[in-house]
C-alpha positions in Angstrom: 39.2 -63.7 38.7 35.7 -63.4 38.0 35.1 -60.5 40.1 37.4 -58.6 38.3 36.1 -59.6 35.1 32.3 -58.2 36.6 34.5 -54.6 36.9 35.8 -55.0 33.7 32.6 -55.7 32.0 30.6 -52.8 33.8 33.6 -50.4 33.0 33.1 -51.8 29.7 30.0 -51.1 29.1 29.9 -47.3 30.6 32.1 -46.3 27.9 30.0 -47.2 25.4 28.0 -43.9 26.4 30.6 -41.6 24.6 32.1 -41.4 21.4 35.8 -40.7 21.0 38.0 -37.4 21.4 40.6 -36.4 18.7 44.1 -37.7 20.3 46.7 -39.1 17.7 47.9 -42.4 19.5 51.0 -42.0 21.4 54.4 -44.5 22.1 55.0 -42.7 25.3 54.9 -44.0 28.8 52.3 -42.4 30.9 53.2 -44.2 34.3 56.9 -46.0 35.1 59.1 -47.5 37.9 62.4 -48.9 37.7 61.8 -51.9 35.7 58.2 -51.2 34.2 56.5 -48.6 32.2 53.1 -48.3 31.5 52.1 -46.5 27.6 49.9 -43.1 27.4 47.1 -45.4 26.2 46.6 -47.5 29.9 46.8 -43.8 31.3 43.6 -42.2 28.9 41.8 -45.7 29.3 42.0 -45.3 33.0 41.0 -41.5 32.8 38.3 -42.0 30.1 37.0 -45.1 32.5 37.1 -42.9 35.3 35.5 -39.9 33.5 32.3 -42.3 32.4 32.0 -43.3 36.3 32.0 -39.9 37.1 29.3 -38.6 34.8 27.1 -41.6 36.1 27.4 -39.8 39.5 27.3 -36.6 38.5 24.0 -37.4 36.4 21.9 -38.7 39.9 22.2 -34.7 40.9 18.7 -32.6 40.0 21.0 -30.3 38.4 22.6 -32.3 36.0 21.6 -31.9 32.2 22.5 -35.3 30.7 21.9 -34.2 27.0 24.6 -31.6 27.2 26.3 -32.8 29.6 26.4 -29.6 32.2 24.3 -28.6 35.2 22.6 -25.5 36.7 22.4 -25.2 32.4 26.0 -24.3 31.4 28.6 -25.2 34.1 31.1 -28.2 32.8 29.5 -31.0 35.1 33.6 -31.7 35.7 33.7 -29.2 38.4 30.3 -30.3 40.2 31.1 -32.2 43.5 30.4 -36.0 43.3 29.6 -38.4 46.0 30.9 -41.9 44.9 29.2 -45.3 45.8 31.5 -45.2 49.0 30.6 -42.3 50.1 33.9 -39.8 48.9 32.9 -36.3 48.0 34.8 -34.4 45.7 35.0 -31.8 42.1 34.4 -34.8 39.3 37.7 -33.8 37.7 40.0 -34.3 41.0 37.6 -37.7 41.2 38.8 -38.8 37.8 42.3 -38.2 37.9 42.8 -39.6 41.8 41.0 -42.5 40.4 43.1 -42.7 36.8 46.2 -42.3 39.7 44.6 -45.4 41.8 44.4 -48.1 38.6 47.6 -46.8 37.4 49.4 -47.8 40.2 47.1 -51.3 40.5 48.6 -52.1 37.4 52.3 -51.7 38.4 51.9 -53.0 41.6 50.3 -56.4 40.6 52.8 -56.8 37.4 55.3 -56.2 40.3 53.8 -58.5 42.6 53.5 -60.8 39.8 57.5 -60.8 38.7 58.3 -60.8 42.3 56.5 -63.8 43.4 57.1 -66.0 40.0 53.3 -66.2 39.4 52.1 -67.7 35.9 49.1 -68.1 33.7 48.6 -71.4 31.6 48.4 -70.2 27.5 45.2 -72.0 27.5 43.3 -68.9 30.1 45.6 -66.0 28.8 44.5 -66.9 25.2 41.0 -67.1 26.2 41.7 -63.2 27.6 43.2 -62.7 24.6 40.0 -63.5 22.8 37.5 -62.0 24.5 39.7 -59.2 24.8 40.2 -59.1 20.7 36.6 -59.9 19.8 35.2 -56.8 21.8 38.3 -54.5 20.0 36.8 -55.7 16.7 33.2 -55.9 17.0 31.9 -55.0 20.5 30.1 -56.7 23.3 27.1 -57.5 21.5 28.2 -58.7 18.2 28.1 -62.3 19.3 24.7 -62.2 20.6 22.7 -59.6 18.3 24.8 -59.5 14.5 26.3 -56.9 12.4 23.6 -54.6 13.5 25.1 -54.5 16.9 28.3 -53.8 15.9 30.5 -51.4 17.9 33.9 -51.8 18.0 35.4 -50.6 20.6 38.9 -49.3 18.3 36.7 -46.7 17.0 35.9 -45.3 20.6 39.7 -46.0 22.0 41.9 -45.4 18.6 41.1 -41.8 18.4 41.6 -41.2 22.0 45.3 -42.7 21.7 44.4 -46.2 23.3 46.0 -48.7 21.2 45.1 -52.1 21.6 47.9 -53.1 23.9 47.1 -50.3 26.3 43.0 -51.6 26.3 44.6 -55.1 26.6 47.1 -54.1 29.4 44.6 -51.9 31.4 41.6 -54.5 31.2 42.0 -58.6 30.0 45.4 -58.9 31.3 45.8 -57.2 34.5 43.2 -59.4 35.2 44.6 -62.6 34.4 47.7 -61.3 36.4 46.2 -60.4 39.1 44.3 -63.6 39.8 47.7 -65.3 39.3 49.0 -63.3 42.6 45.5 -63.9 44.1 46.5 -68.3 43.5 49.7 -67.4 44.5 49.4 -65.7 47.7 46.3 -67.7 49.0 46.1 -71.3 47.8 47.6 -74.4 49.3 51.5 -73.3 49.2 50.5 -69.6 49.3 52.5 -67.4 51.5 49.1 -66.1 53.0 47.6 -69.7 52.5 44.2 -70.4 54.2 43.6 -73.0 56.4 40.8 -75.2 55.2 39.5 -75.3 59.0 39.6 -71.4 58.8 37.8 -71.4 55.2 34.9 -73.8 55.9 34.2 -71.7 59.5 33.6 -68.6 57.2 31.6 -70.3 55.1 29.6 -71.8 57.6 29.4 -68.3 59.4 28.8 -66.1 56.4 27.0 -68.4 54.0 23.3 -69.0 54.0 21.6 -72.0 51.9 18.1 -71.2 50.9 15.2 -72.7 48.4 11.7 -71.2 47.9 9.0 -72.2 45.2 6.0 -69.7 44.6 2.8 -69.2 42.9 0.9 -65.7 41.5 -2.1 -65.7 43.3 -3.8 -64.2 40.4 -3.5 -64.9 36.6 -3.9 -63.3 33.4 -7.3 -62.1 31.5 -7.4 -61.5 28.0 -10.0 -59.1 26.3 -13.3 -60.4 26.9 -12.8 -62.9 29.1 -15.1 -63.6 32.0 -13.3 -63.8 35.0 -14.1 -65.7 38.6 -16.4 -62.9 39.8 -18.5 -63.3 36.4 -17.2 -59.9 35.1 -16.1 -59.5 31.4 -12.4 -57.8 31.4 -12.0 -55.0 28.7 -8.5 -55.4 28.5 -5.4 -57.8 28.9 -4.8 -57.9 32.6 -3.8 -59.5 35.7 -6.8 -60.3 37.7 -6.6 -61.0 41.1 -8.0 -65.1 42.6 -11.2 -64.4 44.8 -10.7 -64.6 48.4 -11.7 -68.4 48.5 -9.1 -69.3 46.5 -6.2 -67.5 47.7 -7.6 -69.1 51.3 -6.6 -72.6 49.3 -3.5 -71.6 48.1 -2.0 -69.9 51.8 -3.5 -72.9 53.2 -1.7 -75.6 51.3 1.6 -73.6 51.6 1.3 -73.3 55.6 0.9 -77.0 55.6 4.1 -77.9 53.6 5.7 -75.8 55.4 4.3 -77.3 58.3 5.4 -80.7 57.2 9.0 -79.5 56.3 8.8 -78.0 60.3 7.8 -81.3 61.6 10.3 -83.5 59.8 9.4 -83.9 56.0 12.3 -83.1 53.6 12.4 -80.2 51.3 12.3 -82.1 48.4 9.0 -84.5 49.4 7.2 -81.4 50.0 8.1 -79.8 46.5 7.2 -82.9 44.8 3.8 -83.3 46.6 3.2 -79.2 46.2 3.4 -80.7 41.7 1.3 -83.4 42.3 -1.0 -81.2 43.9 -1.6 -78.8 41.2 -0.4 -79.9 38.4 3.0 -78.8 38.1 5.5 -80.4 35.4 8.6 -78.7 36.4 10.7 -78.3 39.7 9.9 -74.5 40.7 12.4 -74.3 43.1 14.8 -71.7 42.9 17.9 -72.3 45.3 21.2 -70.5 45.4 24.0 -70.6 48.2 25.2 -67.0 48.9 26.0 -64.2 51.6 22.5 -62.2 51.7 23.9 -58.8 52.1 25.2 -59.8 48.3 21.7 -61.1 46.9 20.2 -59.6 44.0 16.4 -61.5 44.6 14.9 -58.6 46.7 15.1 -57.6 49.7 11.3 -58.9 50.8 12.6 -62.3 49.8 15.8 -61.6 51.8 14.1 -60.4 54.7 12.4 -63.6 54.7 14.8 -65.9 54.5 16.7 -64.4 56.9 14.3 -64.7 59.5 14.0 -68.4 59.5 16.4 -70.8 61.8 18.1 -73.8 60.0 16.0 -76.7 59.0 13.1 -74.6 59.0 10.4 -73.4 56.6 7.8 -70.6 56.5 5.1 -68.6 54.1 5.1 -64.9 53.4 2.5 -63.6 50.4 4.5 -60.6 49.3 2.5 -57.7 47.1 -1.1 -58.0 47.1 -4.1 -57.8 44.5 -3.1 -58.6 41.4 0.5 -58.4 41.8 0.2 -61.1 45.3 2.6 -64.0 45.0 2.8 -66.6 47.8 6.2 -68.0 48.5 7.2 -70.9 50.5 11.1 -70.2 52.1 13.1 -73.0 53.3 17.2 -72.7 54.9 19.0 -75.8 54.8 21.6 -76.1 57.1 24.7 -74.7 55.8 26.5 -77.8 56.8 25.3 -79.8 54.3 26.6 -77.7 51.4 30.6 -77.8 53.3 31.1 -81.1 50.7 30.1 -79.6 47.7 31.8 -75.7 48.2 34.7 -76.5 49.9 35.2 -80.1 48.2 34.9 -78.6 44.9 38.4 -76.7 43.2 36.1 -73.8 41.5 33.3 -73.4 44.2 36.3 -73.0 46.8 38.1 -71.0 45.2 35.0 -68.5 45.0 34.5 -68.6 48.3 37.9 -67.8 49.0 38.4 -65.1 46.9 35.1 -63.6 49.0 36.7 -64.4 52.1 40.1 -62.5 51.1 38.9 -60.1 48.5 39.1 -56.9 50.9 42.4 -57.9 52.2 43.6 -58.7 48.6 42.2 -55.1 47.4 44.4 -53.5 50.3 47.6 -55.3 50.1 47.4 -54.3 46.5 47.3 -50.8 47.4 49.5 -50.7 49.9 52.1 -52.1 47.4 51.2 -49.7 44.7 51.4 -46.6 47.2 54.5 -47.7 48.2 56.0 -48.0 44.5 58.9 -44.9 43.4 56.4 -44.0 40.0 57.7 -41.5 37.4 54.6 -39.3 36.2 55.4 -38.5 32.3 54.9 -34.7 31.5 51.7 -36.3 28.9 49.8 -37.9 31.5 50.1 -34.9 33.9 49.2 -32.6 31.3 46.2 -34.6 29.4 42.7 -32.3 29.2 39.7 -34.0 30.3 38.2 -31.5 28.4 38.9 -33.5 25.2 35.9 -36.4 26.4 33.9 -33.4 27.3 34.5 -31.4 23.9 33.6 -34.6 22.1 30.8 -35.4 23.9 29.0 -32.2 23.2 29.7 -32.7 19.4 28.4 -36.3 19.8 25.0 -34.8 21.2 24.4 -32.0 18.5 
C-alpha cells in the first residue's frame, strides 16, 4: 500500500540519525497471542522507531541540546514532555513505549486479520518487498543512487541492537504487503466492506479537485557585469527584477488567456498560443488531480486554486521584485477526470485507499486492542537508555 510504504520510508530514514546500542540478538518473543508470536527484534525496531520520532519532537523545544542529546543542559531529553504531530502530550519515554505497544499490536492484528480472512500476496509483489527490503539491510537507501560512498547498511545499526533481519523484515516490508492484502480484501469488488462505485466516484467528485497552471518569473538572471534594462551594470550574479513596462505585458497577456479560457477557449489552445507567443518549446503546464488539504505546491498556489469555480481560469503574481512569478490557474471540472481515476485499476484503488484509509487505520486498532497479547518479561524490561547511552558515545 503505498501509503504505508511513505511511513516506512520516513521511519526509515529517521533511524539513520543514530548508531547502534550494544544488545546481543535475541530468539525470544517480545509480543504473542494464541497462535502468533512476534521476536524481541520487531519489539526494539518498534521502540528504536519510536525513540527516533520522539527525539525529532523533543528537538523542536528551545531547550533541547541536539549534540548531546539533553535539554535545560543535562536532563535525559526521555523525560521532557512531547507534543506529537496530533497533538498528544506526554514524558518522551511513556511516548515511545505506548507507541512501541501501538505497532506491536498492528502487527498481530493484521497477520490475524490476514489468516482470518484468507488474504494472499502474489510471489511476484512479496519478492519485490523482499528486495527492497534486502537491498537496504545490505547497503542502505542510498547505495543505488550515490555508490559505495553512500553505503550504510542498515545490519550495522539493527544487528547490535538485537534486530535480526526477520524482525526488520517482519516489522517493516511485510506487514506492509500484509496489510494491503486485508485492505483488497475488505474493500474491493467482493470485499466484505466493498465500495460501491456510485459511492466511490461521489467522493471523488466531492473531495477531488483538478487543477493546471503555467507561470513565468517576471524577472531573470544577471551575471557579473551585465547591463541590465535600467542601463545599470550588476556587480554580481543576481536576479533582477523586469521594469514596470514589461511586467505590464506579461500580467496583460496572462489576464487575457485567462479571459479567453472564461469565455469559452480550452485550456489547452490557450497554453499553446501562451508558446507561440513567447517562444516557448515545452508545455509548462503543471497539472495534478488531488485533495488540496494534501498538496505539497504551497499554500499561495492552493489558495488560489481554490478560489476559482469549475471551468474557470484566473491570474495571481505571487512574491514581488525579483522573486515575482505570474501564474495563470485553471480547475477543470472534476467530471471529466471520473473516466480516467475511477476507470483505471491503480488510480482507483488510490483513491479508495484515501477514501477508507481512516476507517482502515481504526478497524485495525480496534482488532489489535481487542487481541489477549502475552508481554515477555524482555520487552517489558528493555532500557531505552541503551539508544541514549549509544548515542552520547556516537557524539563524542
Amino acid at each position: 500500500m503505498k501509503n504505508y510504504m511513505k511511513i516506512v520510508a520516513v521511519v526509515l530514514a529517521l533511524v539513520i540519525a543514530l548508531s547502534a546500542a550494544s544488545c546481543s540478538l535475541s530468539k525470544d518473543y517480545s509480543y504473542k497471542t494464541s497462535d502468533t508470536e512476534l521476536p524481541i527484534g520487531v519489539y526494539i525496531y518498534a521502540l528504536y522507531s519510536a525513540y527516533n520520532q520522539a527525539q525529532g519532537f523533543a528537538q523542536k523545544l528551545d531547550t533541547y541540546d541536539s549534540e548531546k542529546g539533553t535539554y535545560d543542559g543535562k536532563k535525559s531529553f526521555l523525560k521532557l514532555e512531547i507534543t506529537d504531530d496530533d497533538g498528544n502530550k506526554a514524558t518522551a519515554d511513556e511516548w515511545i513505549k505506548d507507541n512501541a505497544d501501538k505497532t506491536m499490536k498492528d502487527i498481530l492484528a493484521t497477520q490475524k486479520l490476514f489468516k482470518e480472512l484468507g488474504a494472499t500476496v502474489d510471489e511476484a509483489t512479496l519478492s519485490g518487498y523482499e528486495q527492497s527490503c534486502k537491498e537496504y539491510w545490505d547497503y542502505g537507501p542510498y547505495y543505488a543512487y550515490y555508490g559505495e560512498q553512500y553505503k550504510n547498511p542498515y545490519k550495522d545499526i539493527f544487528e547490535p541492537l538485537g534486530v535480526s533481519y526477520d524482525s526488520f523484515y517482519t516489522a517493516t516490508y511485510y506487514n506492509s504487503a500484509l496489510k494491503e492484502a486485508v485492505f483488497d480484501k475488505l474493500y474491493t469488488e467482493d470485499g466484505t466492506k466493498a465500495v460501491p462505485e456510485e459511492e466511490l466516484t461521489k467522493y471523488f467528485t466531492d473531495s477531488y479537485t483538478s487543477y493546471k497552471y503555467f507561470s513565468t518569473n517576471l524577472y531573470e538572471s544577471q551575471p557579473q557585469n551585465a547591463t541590465t534594462e535600467t542601463g545599470e551594470v550588476s556587480q554580481e550574479n543576481a536576479d533582477v527584477a523586469f521594469s514596470e513596462e514589461k511586467v505590464a505585458e506579461y500580467t496583460s497577456a496572462f489576464e487575457n488567456y485567462a479571459a479567453s479560457i472564461n469565455a469559452g477557449e480550452s485550456y489547452k489552445s490557450v497554453v499553446e498560443r501562451y508558446m507561440s507567443d513567447y517562444s516557448v518549446e515545452n508545455d509548462p503546464t503543471v497539472e495534478n488531480v488531488e485533495i488540496m488539504k494534501d498538496s505539497t505546491i504551497g499554500e499561495d498556489l492552493v489558495a488560489e486554486i481554490e478560489k476559482l469555480s469549475e471551468g474557470t481560469a484566473s491570474t495571481k503574481v505571487i512574491g514581488e521584485g525579483n522573486t515575482a512569478v505570474l501564474y495563470l490557474f485553471y480547475k477543470e471540472p472534476i467530471s471529466e477526470q471520473i473516466s480516467t481515476y475511477i476507470g483505471d485499476k491503480d488510480k482507483k484503488k488510490a483513491v479508495l485507499q484515501s477514501y477508507k484509509q481512516e476507517e482502515f487505520d481504526n478497524y485495525i486498532k480496534e482488532v489489535g486492542e481487542s487481541l489477549e497479547i502475552t508481554i515477555s518479561s524482555s520487552a517489558k524490561n528493555f532500557s531505552l537508555s541503551k539508544f541514549e547511552q549509544e548515542n552520547k558515545t556516537s557524539t563524542k
